[in-house]
C-alpha positions in Angstrom: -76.8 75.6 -26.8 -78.1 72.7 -24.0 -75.4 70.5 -23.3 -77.1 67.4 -21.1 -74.6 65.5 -18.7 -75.1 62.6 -16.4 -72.8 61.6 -14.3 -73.1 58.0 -12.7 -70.9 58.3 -9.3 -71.3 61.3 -8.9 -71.5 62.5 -4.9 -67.9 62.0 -4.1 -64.5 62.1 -4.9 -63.6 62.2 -8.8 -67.2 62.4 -9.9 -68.2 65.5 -7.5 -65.4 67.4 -8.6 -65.7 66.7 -12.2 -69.1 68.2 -11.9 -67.8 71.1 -10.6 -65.4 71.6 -13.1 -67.9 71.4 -15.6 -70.2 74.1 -13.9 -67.2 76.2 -13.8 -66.4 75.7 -17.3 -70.0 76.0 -18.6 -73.1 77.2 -15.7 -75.7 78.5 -18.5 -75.5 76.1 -21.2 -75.2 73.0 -19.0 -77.9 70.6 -17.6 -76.2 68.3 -15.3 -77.8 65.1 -13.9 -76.2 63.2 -10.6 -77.0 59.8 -10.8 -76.4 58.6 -7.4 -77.1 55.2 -4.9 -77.4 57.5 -2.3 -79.4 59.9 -2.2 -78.5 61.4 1.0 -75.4 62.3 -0.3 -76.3 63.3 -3.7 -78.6 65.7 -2.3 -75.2 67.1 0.4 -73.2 67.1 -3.1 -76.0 69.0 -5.4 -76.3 71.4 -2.2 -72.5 71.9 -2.5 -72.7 72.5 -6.4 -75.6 75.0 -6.1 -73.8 77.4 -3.4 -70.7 77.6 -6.0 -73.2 78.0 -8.9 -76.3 79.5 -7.8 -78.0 79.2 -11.4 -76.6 75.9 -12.4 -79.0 73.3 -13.4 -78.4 70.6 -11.2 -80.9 67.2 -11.0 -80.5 64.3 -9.1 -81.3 60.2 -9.8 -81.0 57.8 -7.8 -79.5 54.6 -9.5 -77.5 51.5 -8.1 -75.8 50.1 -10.9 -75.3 47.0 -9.1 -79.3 46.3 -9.1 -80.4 45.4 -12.8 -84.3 46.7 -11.7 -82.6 50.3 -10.8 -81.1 51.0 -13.3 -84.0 50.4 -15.4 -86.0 52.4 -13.4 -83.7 55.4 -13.5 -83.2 55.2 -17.7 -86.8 55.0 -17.6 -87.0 58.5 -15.6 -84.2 59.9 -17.6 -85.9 59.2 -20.9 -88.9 61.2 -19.2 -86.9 64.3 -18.4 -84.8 64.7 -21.4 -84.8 64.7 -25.4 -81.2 63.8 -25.8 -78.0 63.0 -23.8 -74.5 64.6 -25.2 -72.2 62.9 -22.6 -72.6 60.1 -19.8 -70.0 59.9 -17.5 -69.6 55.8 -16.3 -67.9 56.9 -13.0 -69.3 54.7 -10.4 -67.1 51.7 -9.3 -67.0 49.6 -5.9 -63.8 47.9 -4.7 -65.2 45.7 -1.6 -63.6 44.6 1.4 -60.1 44.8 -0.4 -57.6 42.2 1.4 -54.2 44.0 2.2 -51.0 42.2 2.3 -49.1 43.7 4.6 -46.0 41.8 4.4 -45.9 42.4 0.6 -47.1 46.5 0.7 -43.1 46.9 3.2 -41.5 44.5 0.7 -42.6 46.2 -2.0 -41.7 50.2 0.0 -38.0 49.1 0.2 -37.3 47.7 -3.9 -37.7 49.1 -7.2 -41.5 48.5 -7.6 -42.6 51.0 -5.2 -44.1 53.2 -8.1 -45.9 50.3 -9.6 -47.0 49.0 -6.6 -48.7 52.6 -5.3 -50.0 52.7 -9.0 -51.6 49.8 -9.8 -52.0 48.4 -6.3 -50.6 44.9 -8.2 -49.1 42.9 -5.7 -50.9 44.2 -2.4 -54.4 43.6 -2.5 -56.8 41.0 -3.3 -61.0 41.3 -2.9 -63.3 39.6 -1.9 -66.6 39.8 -3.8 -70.3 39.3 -3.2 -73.6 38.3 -5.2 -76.2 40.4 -6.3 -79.8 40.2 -5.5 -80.1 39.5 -9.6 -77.3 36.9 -9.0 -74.8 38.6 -10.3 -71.0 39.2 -9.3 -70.9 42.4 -7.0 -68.0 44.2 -8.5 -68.7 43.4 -12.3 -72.2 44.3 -12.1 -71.7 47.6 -10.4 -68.6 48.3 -12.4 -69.7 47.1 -16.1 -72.8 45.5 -16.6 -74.8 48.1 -14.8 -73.4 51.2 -17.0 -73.8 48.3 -19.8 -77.5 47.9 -19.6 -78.4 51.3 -18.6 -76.0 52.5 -22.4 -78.8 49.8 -23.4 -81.5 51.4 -22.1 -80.7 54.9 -23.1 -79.9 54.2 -26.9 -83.0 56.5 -28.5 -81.4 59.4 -26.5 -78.1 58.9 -27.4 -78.1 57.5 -30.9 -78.4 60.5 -33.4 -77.1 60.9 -37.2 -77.3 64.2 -36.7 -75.0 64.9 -33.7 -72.6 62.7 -30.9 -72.7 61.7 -27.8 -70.2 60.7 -25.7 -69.4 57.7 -23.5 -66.5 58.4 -21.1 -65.8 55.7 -18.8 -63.4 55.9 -15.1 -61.1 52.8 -15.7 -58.0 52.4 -13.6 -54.5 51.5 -13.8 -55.1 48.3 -12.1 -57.0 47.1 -15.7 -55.1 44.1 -16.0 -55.0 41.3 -18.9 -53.7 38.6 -17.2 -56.8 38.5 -14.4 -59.7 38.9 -16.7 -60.8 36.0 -18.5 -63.5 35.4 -21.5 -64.9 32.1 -20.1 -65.6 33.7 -16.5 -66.1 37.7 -17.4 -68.0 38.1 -14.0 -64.4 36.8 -12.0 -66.9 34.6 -10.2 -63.3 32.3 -9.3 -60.5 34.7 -9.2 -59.5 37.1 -6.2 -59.1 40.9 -8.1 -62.5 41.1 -9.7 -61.9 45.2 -9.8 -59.0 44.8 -12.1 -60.9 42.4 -14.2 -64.3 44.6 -14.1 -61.9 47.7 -15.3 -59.7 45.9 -17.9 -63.4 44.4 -19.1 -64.3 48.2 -19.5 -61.5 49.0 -21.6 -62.6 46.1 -24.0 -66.1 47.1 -23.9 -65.1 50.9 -24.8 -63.6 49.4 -27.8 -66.8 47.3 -28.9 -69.1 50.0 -28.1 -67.1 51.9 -30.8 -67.2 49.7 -33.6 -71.1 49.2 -33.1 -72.5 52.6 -32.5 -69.9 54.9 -33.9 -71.7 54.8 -37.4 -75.2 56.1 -34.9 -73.1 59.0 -34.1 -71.9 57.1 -30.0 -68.7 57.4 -29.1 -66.5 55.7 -26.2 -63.6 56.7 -24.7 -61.5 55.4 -21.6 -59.8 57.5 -18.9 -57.3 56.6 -15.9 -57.5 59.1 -13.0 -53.7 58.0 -11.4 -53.3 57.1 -7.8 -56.0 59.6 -6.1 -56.7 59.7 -2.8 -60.5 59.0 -2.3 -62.9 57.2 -0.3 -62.0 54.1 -2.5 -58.7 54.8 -1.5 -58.9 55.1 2.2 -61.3 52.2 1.9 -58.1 50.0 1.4 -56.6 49.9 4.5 -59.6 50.8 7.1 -57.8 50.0 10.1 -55.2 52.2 9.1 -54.2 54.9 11.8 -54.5 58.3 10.2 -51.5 59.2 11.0 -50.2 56.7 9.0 -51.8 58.4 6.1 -50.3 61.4 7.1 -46.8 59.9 7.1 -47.3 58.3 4.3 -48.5 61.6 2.1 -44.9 63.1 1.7 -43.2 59.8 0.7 -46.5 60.0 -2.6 -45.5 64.0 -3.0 -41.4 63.0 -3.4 -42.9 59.5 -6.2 -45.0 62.0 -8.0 -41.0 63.7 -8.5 -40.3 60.6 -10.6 -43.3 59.1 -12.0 -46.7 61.8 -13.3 -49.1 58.8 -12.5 -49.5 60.2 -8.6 -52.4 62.9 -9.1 -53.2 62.6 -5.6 -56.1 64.7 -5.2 -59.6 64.0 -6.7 -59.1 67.7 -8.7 -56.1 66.1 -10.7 -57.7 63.2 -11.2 -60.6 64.2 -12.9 -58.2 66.0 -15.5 -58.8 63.7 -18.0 -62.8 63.4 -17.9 -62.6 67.0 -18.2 -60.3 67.1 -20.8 -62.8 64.8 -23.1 -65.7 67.2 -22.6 -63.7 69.8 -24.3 -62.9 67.1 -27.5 -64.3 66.7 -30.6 -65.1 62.7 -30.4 -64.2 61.8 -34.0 -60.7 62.7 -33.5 -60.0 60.5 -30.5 -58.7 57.3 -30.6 -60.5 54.4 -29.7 -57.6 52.3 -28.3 -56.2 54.8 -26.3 -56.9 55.4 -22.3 -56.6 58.7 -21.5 -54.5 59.2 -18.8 -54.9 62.1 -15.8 -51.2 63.1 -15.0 -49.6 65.8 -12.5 -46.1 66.8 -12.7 -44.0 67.4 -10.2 -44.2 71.0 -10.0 -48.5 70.2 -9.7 -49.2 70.7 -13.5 -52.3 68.6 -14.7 -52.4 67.3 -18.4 -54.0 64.5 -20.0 -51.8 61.9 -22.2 -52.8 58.9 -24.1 -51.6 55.7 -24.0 -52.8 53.1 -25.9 -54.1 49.9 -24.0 -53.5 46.4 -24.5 -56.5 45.4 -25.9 -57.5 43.4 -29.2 -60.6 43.3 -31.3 -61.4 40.1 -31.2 -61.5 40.2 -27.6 -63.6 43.0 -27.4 -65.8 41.5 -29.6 -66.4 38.5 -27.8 -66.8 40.1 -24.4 -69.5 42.6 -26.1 -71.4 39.0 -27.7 -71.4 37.7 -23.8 -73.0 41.0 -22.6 -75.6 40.9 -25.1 -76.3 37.7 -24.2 -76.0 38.0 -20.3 -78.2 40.8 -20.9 -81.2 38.8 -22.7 -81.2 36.6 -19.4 -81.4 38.9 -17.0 -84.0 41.0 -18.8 -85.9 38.0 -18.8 -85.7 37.5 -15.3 -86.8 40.9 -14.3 -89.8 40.5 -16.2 -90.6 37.4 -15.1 -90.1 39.2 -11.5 -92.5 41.8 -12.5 -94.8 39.2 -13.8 -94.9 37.4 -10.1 -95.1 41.1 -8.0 -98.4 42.5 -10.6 -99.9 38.6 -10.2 -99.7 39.0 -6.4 -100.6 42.6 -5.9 -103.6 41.6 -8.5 -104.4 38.6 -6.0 -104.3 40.6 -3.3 -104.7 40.0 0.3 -107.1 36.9 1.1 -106.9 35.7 -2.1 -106.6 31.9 -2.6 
């Protein structure tokens, strides 16, 4: 049987490595699309994925979930290549031009929230965040909205009595309550618009279940642990390397006392490939499914249930829909403008 993955996110870190999991798990019966922003790279990491599985069916889309007009474009091509879709993978996130605070990172090295502060990066770093060519909030539309719109868009192909799907969405540790808030969801005035876009994704999860579970959708959340990947790195870009290389014993001797630190990108995608193997139904819709190493290197998934309420979720999903019914009517009042002009042409008057 044809299982048909995408994978938004998907030429780095977590993402590439979950797709090579799932080759190795299942090469034959697997059709596995990269959905990628670019394209460069997503053609390096299909390259990579082909020389470990010669026969693997491996297609790439390009798609910037921070641009409303992409994503449309690449449902649109997705709903022209395939039938059906058994799993999307909501992997892509940004976390621009994070602010580190220095003084608070050697504070926090020398007391007793050293794990927490490694974990969750709560405490150390602030962002700051850009608009969208659609007006939108950088971080929120490339983190939520985008995957939001393009679940939207791909309903027919994923909404089946006879059969799930699956929705399994990259959230974070950093998913925090107390930054996220209903009457500003795109964190247009607060400083940590990545820990709001992540705890909005663990509300959204919820929503998504109570409204599409009956049509045969299901959502589920997943935390990779600290991992060391580009986003990681991307923290502290002045940072000698060196440093990093100091600094990677003191995460081996944490990962001793707290199963949180999965540190490479393999560990960290224990989780998403932990779902693939799960029967939907039987997971719990309040949980976040958490990637976690031992100390000895032992991978495992665990969930945990998040602090989320339904009434929240709720509430959020009703500001998406909405949100959603005024940007849809701006792009088509976009593509109104660009078919006028192009039907003016040159000279015209």
């Amino acid at each position: 049987m044809t299982i048909v993955v995408l994978v938004t996110g998907a030429n780095s870190g977590i993402g590439l490595v979950l797709c090579e999991r799932l080759l190795s798990h299942n090469t034959d019966g697997l059709q596995l699309c990269l959905a990628c922003r670019n394209m460069g790279r997503a053609q390096a990491a299909r390259s990579a994925l082909l020389t470990s599985h010669p026969t693997a069916q491996v297609a790439l889309l390009q798609m910037d979930t921070s641009i409303i007009s992409s994503v449309i474009s690449a449902a649109q091509e997705v709903k022209h290549r395939y039938n059906r879709l058994d799993y999307i993978y909501l992997n892509a996130g940004i976390m621009p031009n994070p602010q580190f605070d220095v003084r608070a990172f050697f504070k926090g090295v020398f007391s007793s929230d050293i794990i927490t502060m490694f974990a969750t990066g709560k405490g150390i770093l602030t962002q700051k965040d850009s608009v969208t060519p659609d007006g939108l909030q950088e971080v929120f539309a490339t983190n939520l909205f985008g995957h939001f719109i393009l679940i939207r868009e791909l309903e027919p192909l994923l909404c089946h009595l006879d059969r799930t799907s699956q929705l399994i969405w990259t959230s974070s540790s950093n998913a925090n309550r107390s930054v996220f808030n209903l009457e500003d969801i795109q964190h247009q005035r607060g400083t940590q618009p990545y820990s709001s876009s992540k705890y909005a994704t663990d509300l959204l999860s919820l929503a998504l279940n109570t409204h599409y579970n009956k049509q045969g959708l299901y959502s589920s959340v997943i935390c990779p642990g600290f991992v060391m990947t580009n986003l990681t790195y991307g923290i502290l870009p002045s940072f000698p390397a060196f440093l990093w290389t100091l600094l990677m014993p003191v995460f081996w001797l944490i990962r001793v006392f707290t199963n949180t630190f999965t540190l490479t990108p393999y560990n960290g995608a224990e989780a998403l490939f932990w779902l693939f193997k799960q029967k939907p139904e039987s997971l719990d819709p309040r949980a976040k499914y958490h990637s976690l190493t031992s100390g000895l290197g032992n991978s495992y998934t665990q969930p945990r249930t998040m602090d989320i309420d339904l009434e929240t979720s709720e509430a959020l999903y009703e500001k998406l829909l909405q949100l959603e019914s005024e940007v849809r009517k701006q792009f088509k009042e976009k593509q109104k403008a660009l078919q006028h002009l192009h039907c003016a042409g040159p000279g015209s008057s």
